[in-house]
C-alpha positions in Angstrom: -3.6 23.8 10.8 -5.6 22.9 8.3 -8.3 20.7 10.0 -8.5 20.1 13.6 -10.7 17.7 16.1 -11.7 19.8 18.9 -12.5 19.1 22.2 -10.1 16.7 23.2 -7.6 16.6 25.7 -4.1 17.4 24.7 -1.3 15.4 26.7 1.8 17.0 24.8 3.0 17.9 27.9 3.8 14.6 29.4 5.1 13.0 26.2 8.8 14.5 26.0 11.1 13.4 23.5 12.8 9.7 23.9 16.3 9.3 23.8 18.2 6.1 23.3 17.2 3.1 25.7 13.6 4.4 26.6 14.7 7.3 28.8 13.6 10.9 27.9 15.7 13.0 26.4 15.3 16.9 26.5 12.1 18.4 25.0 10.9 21.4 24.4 12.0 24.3 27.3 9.3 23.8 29.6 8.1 20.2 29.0 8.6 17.3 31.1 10.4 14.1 29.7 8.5 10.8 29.6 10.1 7.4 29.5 8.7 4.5 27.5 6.6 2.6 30.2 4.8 6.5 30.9 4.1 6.7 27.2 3.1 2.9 27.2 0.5 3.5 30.1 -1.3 6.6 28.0 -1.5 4.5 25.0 -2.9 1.7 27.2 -5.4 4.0 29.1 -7.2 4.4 25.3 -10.6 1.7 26.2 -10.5 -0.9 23.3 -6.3 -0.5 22.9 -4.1 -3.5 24.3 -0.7 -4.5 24.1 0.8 -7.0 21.9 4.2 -6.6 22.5 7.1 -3.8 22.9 9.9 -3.8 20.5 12.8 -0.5 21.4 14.4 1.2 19.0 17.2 3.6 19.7 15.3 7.2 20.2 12.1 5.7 19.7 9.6 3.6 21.8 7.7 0.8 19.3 4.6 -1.0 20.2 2.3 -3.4 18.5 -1.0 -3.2 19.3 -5.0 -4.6 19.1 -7.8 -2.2 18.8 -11.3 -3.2 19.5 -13.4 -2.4 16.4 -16.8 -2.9 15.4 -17.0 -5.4 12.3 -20.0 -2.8 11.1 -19.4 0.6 11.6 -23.1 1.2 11.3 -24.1 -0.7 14.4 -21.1 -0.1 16.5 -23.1 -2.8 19.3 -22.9 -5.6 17.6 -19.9 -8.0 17.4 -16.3 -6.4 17.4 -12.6 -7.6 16.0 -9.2 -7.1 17.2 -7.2 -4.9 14.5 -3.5 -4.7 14.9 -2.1 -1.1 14.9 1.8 -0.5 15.2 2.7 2.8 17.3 6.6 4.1 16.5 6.8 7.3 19.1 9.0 10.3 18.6 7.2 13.1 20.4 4.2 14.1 20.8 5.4 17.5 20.0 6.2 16.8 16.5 3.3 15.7 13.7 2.9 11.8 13.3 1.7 10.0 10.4 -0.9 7.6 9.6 0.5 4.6 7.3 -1.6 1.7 6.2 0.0 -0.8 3.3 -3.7 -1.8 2.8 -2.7 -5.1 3.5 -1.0 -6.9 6.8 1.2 -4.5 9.0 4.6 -5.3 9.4 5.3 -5.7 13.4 9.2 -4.2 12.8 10.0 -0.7 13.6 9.8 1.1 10.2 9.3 4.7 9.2 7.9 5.3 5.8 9.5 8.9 3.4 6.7 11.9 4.8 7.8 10.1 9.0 11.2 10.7 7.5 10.5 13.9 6.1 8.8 15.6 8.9 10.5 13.8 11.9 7.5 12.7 13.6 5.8 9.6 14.8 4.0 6.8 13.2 0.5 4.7 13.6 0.6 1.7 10.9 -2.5 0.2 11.0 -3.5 -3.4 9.6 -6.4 -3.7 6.7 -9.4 -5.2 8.2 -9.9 -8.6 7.4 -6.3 -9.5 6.8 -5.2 -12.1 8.9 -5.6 -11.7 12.0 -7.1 -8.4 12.1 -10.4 -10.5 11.0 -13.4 -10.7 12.2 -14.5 -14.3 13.4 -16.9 -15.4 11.7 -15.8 -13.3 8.6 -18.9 -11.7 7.4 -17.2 -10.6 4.0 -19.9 -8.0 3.3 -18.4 -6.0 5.9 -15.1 -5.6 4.2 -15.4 -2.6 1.6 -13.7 1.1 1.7 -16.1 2.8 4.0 -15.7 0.2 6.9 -11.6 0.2 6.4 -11.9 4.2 6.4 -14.0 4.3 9.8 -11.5 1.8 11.2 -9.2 4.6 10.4 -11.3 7.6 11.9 -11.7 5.6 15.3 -8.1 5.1 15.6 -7.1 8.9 14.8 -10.3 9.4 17.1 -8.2 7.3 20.4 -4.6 8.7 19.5 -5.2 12.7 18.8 -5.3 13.5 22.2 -2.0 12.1 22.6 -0.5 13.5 19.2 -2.3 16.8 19.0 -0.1 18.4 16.7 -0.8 18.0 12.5 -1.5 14.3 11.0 -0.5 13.3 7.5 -2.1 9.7 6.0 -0.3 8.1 3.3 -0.1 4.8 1.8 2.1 2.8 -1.3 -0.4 1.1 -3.5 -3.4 -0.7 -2.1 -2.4 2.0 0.9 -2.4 4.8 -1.5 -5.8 4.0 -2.3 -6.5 3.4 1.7 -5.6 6.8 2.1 -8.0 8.1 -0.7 -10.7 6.8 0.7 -10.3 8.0 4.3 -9.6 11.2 3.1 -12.9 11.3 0.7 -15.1 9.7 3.9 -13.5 11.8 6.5 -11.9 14.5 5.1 -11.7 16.9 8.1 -9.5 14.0 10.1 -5.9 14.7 8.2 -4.0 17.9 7.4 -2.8 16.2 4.2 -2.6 13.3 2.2 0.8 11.6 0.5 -1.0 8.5 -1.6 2.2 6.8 -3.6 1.5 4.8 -6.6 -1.8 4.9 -5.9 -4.5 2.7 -9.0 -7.8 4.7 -9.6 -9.7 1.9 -11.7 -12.9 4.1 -12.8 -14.5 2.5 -15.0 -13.8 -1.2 -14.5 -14.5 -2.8 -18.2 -12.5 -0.1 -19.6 -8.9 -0.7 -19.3 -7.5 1.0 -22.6 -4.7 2.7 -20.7 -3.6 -0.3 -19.5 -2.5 -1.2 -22.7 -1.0 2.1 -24.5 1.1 1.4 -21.3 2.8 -1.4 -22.5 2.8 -0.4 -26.0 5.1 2.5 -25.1 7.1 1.7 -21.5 11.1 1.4 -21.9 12.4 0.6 -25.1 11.3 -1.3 -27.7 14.0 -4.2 -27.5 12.7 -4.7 -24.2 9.5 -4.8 -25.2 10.3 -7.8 -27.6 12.2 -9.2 -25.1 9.8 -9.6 -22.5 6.9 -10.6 -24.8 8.7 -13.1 -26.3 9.4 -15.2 -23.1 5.8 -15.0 -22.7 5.2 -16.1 -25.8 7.8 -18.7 -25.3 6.4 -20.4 -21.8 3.2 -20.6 -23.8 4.2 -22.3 -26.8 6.1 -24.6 -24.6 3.6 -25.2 -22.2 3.6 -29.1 -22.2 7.0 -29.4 -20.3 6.6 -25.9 -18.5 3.4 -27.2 -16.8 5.3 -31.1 -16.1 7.8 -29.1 -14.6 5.4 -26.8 -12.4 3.5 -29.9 -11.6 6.7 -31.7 -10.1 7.2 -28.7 -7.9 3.6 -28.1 -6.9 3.4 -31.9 -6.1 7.0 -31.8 -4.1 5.8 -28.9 -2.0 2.3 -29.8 -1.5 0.7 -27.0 -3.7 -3.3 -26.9 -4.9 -5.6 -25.2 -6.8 -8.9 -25.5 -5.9 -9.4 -21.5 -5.8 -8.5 -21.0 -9.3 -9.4 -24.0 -10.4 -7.2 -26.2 -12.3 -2.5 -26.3 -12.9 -3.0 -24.9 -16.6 -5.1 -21.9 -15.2 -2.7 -20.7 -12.5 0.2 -21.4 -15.1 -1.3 -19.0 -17.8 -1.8 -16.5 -15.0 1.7 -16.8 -13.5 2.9 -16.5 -17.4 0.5 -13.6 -18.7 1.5 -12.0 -15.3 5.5 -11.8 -16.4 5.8 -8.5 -18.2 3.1 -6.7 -16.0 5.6 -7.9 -13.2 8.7 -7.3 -14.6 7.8 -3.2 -14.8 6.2 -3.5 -11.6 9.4 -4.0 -9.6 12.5 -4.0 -12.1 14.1 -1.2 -14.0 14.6 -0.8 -17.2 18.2 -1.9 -17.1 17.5 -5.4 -15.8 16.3 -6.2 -18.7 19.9 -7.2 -20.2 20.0 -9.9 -17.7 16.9 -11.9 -19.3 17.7 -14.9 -21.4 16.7 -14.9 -24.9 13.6 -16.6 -25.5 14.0 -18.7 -28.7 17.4 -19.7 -27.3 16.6 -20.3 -23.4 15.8 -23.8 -22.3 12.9 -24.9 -20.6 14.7 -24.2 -17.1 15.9 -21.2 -18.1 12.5 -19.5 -18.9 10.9 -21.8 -15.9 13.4 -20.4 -13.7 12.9 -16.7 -14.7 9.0 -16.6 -14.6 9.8 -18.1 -11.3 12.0 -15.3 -10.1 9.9 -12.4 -11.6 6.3 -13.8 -11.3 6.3 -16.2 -8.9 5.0 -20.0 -9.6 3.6 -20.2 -6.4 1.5 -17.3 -6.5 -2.0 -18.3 -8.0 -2.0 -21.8 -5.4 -4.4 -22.0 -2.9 -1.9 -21.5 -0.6 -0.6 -18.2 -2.4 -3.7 -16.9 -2.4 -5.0 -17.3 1.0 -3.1 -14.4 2.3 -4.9 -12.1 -0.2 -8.5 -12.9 0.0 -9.3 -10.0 1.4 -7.5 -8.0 -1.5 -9.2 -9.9 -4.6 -12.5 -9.7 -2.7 -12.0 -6.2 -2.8 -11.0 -6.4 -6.2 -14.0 -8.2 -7.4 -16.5 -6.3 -5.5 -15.7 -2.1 -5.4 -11.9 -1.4 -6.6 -12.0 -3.4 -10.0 -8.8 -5.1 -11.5 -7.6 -4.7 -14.7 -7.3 -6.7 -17.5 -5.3 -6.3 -20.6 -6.4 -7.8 -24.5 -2.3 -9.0 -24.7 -2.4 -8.9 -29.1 1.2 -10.7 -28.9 -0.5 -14.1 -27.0 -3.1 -14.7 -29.8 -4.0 -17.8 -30.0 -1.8 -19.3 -27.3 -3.7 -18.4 -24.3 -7.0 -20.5 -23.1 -8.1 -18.4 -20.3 -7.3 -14.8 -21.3 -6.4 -11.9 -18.6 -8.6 -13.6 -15.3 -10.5 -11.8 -13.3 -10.4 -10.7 -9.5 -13.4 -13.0 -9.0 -11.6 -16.2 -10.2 -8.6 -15.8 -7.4 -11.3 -15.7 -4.2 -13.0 -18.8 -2.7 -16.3 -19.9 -4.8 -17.8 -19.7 -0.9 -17.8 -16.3 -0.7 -20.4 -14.2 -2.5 -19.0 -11.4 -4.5 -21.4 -8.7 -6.5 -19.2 -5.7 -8.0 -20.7 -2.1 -7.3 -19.2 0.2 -10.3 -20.5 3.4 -8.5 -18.3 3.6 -5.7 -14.9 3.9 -8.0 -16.5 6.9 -9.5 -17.5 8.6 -6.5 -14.3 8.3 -5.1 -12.5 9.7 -8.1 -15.3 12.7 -8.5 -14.6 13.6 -5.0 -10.9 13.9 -5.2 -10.8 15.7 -8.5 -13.6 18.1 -7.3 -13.0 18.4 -3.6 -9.5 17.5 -2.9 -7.5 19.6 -0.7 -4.0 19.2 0.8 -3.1 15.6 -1.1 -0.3 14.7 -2.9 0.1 11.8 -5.7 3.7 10.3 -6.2 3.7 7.9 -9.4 6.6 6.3 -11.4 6.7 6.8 -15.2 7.9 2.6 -15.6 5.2 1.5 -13.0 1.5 -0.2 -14.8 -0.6 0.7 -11.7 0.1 4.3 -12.6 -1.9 3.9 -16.0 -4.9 4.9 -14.3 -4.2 7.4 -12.0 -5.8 9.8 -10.0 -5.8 13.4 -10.9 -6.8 16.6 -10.1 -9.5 19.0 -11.3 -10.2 23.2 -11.3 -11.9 23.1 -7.9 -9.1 20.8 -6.1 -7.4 22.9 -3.8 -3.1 22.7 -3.2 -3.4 19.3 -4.5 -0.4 17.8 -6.8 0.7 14.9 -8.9 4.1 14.3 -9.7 6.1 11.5 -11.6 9.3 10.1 -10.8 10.9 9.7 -14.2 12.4 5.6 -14.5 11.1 4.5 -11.3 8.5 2.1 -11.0 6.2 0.6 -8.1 8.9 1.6 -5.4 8.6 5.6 -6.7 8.7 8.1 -4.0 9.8 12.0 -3.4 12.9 10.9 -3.3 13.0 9.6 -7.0 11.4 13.1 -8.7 13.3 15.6 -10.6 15.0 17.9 -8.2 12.1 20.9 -8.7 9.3 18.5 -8.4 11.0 17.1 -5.5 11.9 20.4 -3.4 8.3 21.4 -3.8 6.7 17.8 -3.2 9.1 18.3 0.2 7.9 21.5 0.9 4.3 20.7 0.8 4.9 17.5 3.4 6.6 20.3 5.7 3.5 22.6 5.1 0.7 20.2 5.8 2.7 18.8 8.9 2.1 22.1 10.4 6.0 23.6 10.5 7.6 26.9 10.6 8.3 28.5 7.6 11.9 28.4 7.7 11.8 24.6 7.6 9.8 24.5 4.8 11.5 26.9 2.8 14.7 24.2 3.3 12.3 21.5 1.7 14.9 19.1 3.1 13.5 15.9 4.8 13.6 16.8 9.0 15.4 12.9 10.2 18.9 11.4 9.3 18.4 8.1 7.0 18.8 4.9 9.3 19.5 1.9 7.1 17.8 0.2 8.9 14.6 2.0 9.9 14.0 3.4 6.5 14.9 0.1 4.6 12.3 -0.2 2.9 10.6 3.6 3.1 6.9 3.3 0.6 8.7 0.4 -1.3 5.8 -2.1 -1.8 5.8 -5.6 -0.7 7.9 -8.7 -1.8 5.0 -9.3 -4.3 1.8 -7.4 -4.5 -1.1 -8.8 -6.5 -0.6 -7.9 -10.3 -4.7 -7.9 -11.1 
């Protein structure tokens, strides 16, 4: 083992396996069995940890969860949030693994492809300051990467003496990058580190890659095709924006955040292509219409279904404040000089600042991306980058130097924001396996098989590190 917290109290002995119904099942020779409700009462005996409700699942127990927090780390008396955490139980013989989305938490049972892979358990946590794990009042200077990484370390800190075998964090995305950073603050918490499509904007005004992306991703045809609807919805922006005004008027939509219809309709359009490779393959794009022969419904309608017209209202955007706040303040977002849109577009690629309330204060700190990305290619050990070749975020990427230690980064060839182990070339994949089995702590005969440990459940693993319906694209 890798890293390990010392001096806690291992209860291994009373969490047994769980068979189907909530009963235990069998464990280990030796071991004693623990039903759901036993489990439950550990869990519950953490100070700060409550219950939110119980959900079973066949050979699992489920629980959401609220766990107290300090709102500042740094003066851990002062006022304190409820953050929801999701607990899926296995055993506490096997490893579990620490998932955060870095957004909301879903409340459904769910395991994500290293739970699969190494059979364990899960803690999902919720990103500070996304509703409701927010603090009330919301004191917005207390949302950046070091706060969200000590949530992290005080909930590994309450569950390891439950789960005291090896811990694995990993992420999709904004999680990927969660993951990063709790692994760069407190790196002697995890025994590895599976980030999946993870951004690593260094440099904020300098976005370059951004765009030899899209000047080389799929085929050219495509290319045209794509940029040519954009094109398209621009040129025709008169009826476009009648038409988006009927519907934002119909379903009560505004746009105070953003500012005026014609801004959040360039967004939505200069958002299409960037979307499009985000979450569709290559082959989908024989199902778009042609442009120049497309009617105004037609390219409404697929802007709509790809992009999302709803997206830059005020009512769209509420959900992500916490995200573009983020964005505008220590992440960066990127932006992209678009050569084909000359001269149609009034706004140009917007920035994170433009999607968060004017009431908030937001001042951007361009040190912290590069600390973050010095540490992890200087000091990284145990982590393990999954990117697909079709996906934008994966422009700028993290990566490894000299002095990083059994660190990878691997590319699943075709995929795109949904890319996973499972997606890489069959050598990259057996050893990408292999090093999930290693850093969870098993023998060396499993790992050697580099076969993921649990049987696929259609419905637990349905949507295993796939990203969210839609994800912001900036």
């Amino acid at each position: 083992m890798r890293k390990t917290l010392r001096g806690l109290l291992s209860l291994a002995v009373l969490f047994g396996t769980v068979a189907a119904g909530g009963s235990a099942g069998a464990a280990e020779a030796g071991t004693e069995a623990a039903t759901c409700d036993e489990v439950e009462a550990q869990v519950l005996a953490i100070p700060g940890m409550s219950l939110i409700q119980e959900k079973p699942y066949t050979g699992y127990c489920f629980w959401v969860l609220n766990y107290t927090q300090p709102v500042d780390h740094r003066d851990p008396d002062g006022g304190t949030f409820q953050q929801r955490i999701t607990l899926l139980h296995k055993d506490a013989s096997r490893p579990t693994v620490f998932y955060t989305g870095g957004y909301s938490v879903s409340t459904s049972p769910s395991r994500r492809e290293p739970t699969q892979i190494v059979d364990g358990n899960q803690v999902s946590m919720e990103y500070r300051f996304f509703s409701p794990s927010r603090p009330d009042p919301a004191d917005w200077s207390k949302l950046d990467i070091w706060q969200a990484a000590s949530d992290q370390h005080r909930i590994y800190r309450a569950l390891k003496p439950l789960y005291d075998k090896n811990w694995l964090a990993t992420g999709g995305s904004k999680g990927g990058m969660t993951a990063t950073y709790f692994e760069r603050f407190y790196p002697a918490d995890m025994d590895g580190v599976v980030p999946y499509v993870a951004p690593n904007d260094v440099v904020n005004k300098e976005d370059s890659a951004y765009d030899e992306f899209f000047e080389t991703v799929g085929t050219p045809e495509c290319r045209a095709k794509l940029d040519n609807i954009q094109r398209e919805a621009l040129i025709r922006r008169e009826p476009m924006e009648r038409m988006y005004a009927d519907w934002a008027a119909e379903n009560g939509a505004t746009f105070t955040t953003v500012g005026t219809l014609d801004k959040a309709f360039e967004a939505v359009v200069l958002d299409f292509t960037w979307a499009f490779w985000q979450y569709s393959l290559e082959a989908d794009c024989a199902g778009l219409p042609v442009a120049a022969t497309a009617t105004d419904q037609e390219l409404y309608d697929v802007i709509d279904a790809i992009s999302g017209w709803s997206f830059y209202t005020d009512q769209g955007l509420e959900a992500y404040t916490p995200y573009y706040y983020q964005a505008a303040t220590q992440l960066g977002s990127p932006s992209l000089t678009m050569p084909h849109l000359k001269g149609l577009t009034r706004y140009g690629y917007q920035p994170a600042r433009n999607f968060v309330p004017s009431s908030i204060p937001v001042t951007f700190e361009p040190s912290v991306m590069r600390d973050v990305d010095t540490w992890v290619r200087t000091r990284a050990n145990h982590m393990l980058y999954v990117y697909g070749s079709n996906d934008p975020w994966g422009a700028e990427r993290f990566r490894f130097g000299p002095t990083a230690r059994d660190s990878y980064v691997y590319t699943a060839p075709g995929m795109n924001h949904g890319a996973n182990i499972a997606g890489l070339a069959p050598e990259d994949r057996a050893k990408a396996t292999a090093s999930v089995l290693e850093w969870a702590g098993l023998s060396d005969a499993v790992v050697a098989e580099a076969k993921p440990l649990a049987k696929h459940d259609p419905k637990l693993d349905r949507c295993a590190d796939c990203a969210p319906g839609r994800e912001p694209l900036r």
